[in-house]
C-alpha positions as CSV (number, residue, x, y, z in Angstrom):
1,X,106.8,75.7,84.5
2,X,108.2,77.9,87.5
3,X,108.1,82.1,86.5
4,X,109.4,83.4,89.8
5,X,106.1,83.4,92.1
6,X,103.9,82.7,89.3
7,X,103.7,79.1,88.9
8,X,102.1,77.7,85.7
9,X,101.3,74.3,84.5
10,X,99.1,72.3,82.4
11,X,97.7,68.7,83.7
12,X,97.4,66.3,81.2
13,X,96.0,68.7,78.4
14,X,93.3,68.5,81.2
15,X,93.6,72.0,82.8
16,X,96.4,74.6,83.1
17,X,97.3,75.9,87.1
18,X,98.6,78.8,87.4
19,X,99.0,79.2,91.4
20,X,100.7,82.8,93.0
21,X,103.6,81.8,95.4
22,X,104.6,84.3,97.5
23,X,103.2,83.2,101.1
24,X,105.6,85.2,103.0
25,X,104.1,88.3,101.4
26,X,100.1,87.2,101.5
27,X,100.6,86.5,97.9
28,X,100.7,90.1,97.0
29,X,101.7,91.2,93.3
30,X,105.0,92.7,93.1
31,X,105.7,94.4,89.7
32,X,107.4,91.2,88.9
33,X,105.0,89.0,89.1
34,X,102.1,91.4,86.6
35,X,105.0,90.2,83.6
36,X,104.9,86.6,84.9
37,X,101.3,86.6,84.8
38,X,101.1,88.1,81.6
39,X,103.5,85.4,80.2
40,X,101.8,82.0,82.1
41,X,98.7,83.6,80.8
42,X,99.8,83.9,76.8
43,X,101.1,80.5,77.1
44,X,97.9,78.8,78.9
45,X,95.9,80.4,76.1
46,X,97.9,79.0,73.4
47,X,97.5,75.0,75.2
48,X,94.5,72.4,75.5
49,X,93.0,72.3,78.2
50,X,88.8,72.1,79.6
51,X,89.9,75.1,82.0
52,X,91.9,77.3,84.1
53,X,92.7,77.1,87.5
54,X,94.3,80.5,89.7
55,X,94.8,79.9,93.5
56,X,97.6,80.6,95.8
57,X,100.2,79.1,97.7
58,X,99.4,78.1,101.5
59,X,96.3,78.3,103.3
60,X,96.3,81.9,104.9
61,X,95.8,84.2,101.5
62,X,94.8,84.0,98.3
63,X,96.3,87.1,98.0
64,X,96.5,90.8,99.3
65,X,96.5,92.8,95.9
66,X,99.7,94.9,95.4
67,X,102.3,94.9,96.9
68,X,103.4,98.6,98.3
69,X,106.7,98.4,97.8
70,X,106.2,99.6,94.3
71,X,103.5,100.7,94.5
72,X,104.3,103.4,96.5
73,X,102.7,107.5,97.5
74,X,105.5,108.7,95.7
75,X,104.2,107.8,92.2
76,X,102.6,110.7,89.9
77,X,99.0,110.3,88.5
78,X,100.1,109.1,85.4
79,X,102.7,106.8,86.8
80,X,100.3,105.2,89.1
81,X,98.1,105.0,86.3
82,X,100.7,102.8,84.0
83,X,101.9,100.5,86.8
84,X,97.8,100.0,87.7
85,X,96.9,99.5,83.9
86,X,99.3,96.4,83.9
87,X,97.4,94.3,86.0
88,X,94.2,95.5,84.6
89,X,95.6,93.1,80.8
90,X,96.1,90.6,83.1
91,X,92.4,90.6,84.6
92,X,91.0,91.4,80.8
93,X,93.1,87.9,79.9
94,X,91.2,86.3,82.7
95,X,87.7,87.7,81.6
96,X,89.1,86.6,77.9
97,X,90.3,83.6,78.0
98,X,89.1,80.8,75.4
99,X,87.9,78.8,78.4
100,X,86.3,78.8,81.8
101,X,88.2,80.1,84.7
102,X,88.1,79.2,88.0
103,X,89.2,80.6,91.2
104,X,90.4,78.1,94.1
105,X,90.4,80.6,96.9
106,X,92.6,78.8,99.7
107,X,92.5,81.8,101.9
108,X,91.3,85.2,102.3
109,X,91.7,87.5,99.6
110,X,91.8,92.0,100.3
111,X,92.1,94.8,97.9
112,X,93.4,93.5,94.3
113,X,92.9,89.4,95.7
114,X,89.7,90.1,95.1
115,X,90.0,91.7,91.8
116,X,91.6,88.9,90.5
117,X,88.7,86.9,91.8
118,X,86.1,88.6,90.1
119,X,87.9,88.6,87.0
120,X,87.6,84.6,87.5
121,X,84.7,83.3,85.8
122,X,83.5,80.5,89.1
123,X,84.6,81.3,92.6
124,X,85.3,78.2,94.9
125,X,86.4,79.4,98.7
126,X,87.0,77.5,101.3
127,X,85.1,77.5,104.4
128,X,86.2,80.0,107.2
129,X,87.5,82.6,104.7
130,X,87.0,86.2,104.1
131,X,87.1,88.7,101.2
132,X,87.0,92.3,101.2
133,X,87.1,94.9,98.3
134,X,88.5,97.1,100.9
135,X,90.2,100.1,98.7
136,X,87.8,102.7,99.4
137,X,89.0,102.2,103.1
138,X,92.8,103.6,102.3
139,X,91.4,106.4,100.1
140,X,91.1,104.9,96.6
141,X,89.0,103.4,93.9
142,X,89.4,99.5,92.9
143,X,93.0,99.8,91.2
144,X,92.8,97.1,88.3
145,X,89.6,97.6,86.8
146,X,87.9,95.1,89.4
147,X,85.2,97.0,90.9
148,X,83.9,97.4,86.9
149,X,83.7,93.6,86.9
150,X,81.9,93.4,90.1
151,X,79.0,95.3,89.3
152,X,79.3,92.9,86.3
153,X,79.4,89.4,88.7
154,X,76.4,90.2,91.8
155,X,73.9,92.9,91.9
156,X,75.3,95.8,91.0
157,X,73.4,97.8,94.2
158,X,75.5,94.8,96.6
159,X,78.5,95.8,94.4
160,X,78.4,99.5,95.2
161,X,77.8,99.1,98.5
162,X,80.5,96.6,99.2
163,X,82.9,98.7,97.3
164,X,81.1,102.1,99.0
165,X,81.9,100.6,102.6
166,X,84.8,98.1,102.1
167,X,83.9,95.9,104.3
168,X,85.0,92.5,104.8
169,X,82.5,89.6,104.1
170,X,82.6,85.7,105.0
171,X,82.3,83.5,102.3
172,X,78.9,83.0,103.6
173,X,77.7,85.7,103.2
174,X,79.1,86.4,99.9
175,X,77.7,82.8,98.6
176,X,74.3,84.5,99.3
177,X,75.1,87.0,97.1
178,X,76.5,85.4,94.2
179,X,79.7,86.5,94.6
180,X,81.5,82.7,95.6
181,X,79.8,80.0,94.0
182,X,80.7,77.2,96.0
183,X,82.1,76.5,99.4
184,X,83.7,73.5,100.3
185,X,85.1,72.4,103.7
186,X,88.5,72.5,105.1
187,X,88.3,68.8,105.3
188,X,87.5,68.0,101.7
189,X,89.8,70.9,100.7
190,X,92.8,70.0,98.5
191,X,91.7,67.6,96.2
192,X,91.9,69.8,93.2
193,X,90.7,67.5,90.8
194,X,87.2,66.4,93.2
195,X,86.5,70.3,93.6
196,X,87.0,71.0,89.3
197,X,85.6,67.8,88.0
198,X,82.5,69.6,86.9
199,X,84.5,71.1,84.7
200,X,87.2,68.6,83.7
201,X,84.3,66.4,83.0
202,X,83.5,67.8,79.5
203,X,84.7,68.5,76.2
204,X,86.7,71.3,75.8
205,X,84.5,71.9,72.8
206,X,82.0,72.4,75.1
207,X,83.9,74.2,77.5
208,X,84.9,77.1,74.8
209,X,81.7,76.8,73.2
210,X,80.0,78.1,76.6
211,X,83.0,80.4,77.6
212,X,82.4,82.1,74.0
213,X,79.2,82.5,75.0
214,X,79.6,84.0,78.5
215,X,82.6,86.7,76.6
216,X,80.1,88.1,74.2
217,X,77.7,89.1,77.8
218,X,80.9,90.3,79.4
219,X,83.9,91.0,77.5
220,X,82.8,93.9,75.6
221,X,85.0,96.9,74.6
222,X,82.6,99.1,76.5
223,X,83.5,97.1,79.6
224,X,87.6,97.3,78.7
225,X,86.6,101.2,78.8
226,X,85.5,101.3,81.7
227,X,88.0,99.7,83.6
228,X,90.1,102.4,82.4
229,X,88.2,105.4,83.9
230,X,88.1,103.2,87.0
231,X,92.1,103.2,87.1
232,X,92.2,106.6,85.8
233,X,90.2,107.8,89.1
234,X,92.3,105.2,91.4
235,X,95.0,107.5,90.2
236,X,93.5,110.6,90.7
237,X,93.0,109.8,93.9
238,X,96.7,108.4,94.8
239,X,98.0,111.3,96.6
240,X,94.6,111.6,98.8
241,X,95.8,111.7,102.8
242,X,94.0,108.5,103.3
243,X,96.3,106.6,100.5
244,X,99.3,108.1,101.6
245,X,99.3,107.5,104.8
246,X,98.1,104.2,104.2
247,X,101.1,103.8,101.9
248,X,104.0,105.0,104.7
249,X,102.6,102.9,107.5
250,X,103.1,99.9,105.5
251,X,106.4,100.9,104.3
252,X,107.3,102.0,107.9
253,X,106.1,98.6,109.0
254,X,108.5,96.9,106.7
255,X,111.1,99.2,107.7
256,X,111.1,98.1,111.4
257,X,110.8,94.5,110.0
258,X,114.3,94.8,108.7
259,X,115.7,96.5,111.6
């Protein structure tokens, strides 16, 4: 099943793939593509499958997180806040879902990419790639509720820092951390099915029997909560000079792009 540049499909009753395709924009989330993750989401739940894969399209990005165009300086707090809360469902139907979820990260991942990520319950990256939970850079907090999972998924000293500084870390690096949980070499990259057998291999019994087990540590109402006041303060902090001019230089860039 194509939904615009969300594609979703299930393998055999095997696994579901839902893969972002929008490699001429890095993969970011246009407001468009939050409803037609929302809908391959609701319908993966509702199939068999041992898990679920989310990648992206191409080998650059795994995606950039949101794409400016509408999400824009212009936006009121509470605006902001309502087209932020969107995507933060869409990662509480990732941390939810009846099964494991994996991330194949084909390329870097910024910002929200790495949101989504977290929200993932195994992260698989390819060698040579980089990640960065780089919002506190343009003057916000982590928009979707991500940097709340984060302190959930590593140390939650190496969370604040890396969301403190907004650095950009090789996979590596992160792999140290805890953060990816596998890398695997550009050579032996592509075989979906080699680099998810450990979790094809299984029941699915098994498979929701463990994922049940991982929810009740995570998926707590406490932890929906506080996603919120995360997004809330991403939206306080909208209008800040950094975030705004952060926001005009990219629209300017895309401005000159279509000159």
């Amino acid at each position: 099943m194509m939904c615009g540049e969300i594609f979703y499909q299930n393998i055999n009753n095997t696994y579901g793939l839902i893969r972002i395709e929008r490699p001429e924009k890095r993969n970011a989330i246009s407001k468009r593509m939050v409803e037609q993750f929302k809908r391959a989401l609701k319908q993966a739940k509702h199939e068999q499958m041992n898990c679920l894969v989310i990648t992206g399209a191409g080998e650059r990005m795994f995606c950039a997180g949101g794409d400016l165009t509408y999400l824009h300086g212009n936006l009121t707090e509470e605006e902001a806040f309502q087209e932020l809360y969107q995507m933060k469902e869409v990662l509480m139907d990732i941390v939810s879902f009846p099964v494991p979820v994996i991330c194949l990260l084909n390329g870097d991942a910024l910002g929200g990419g790495c949101e989504i990520a977290t929200a993932c319950d195994i992260r698989i990256a390819k060698e040579g790639t980089s990640f960065g939970f780089i919002q506190s850079t343009i003057g916000i907090t982590p928009a979707w509720g991500g940097g709340i999972l984060l302190y959930e998924k590593v140390h939650p000293s190496f969370a604040f820092q890396w969301i403190l500084e907004g650095k950009i870390y090789e996979g590596q690096y992160l792999q140290k951390q805890g953060w990816i949980h596998r890398l695997i070499s550009e050579d032996a990259w592509g075989n979906l099915e080699s680099m998810i057998e450990p979790y094809i291999s299984k029941s699915i019994s098994l498979m929701q029997t463990l994922k049940e087990q991982y929810k009740r540590k995570i998926a707590s109402l406490a932890l929906s909560a506080e996603m919120n006041e995360e997004i809330r303060n991403c939206a306080k902090e909208w209008h800040s000079p950094a975030h705004v001019e952060a926001v005009n230089t990219f629209l300017e860039r895309k401005k000159t792009e279509h000159i």
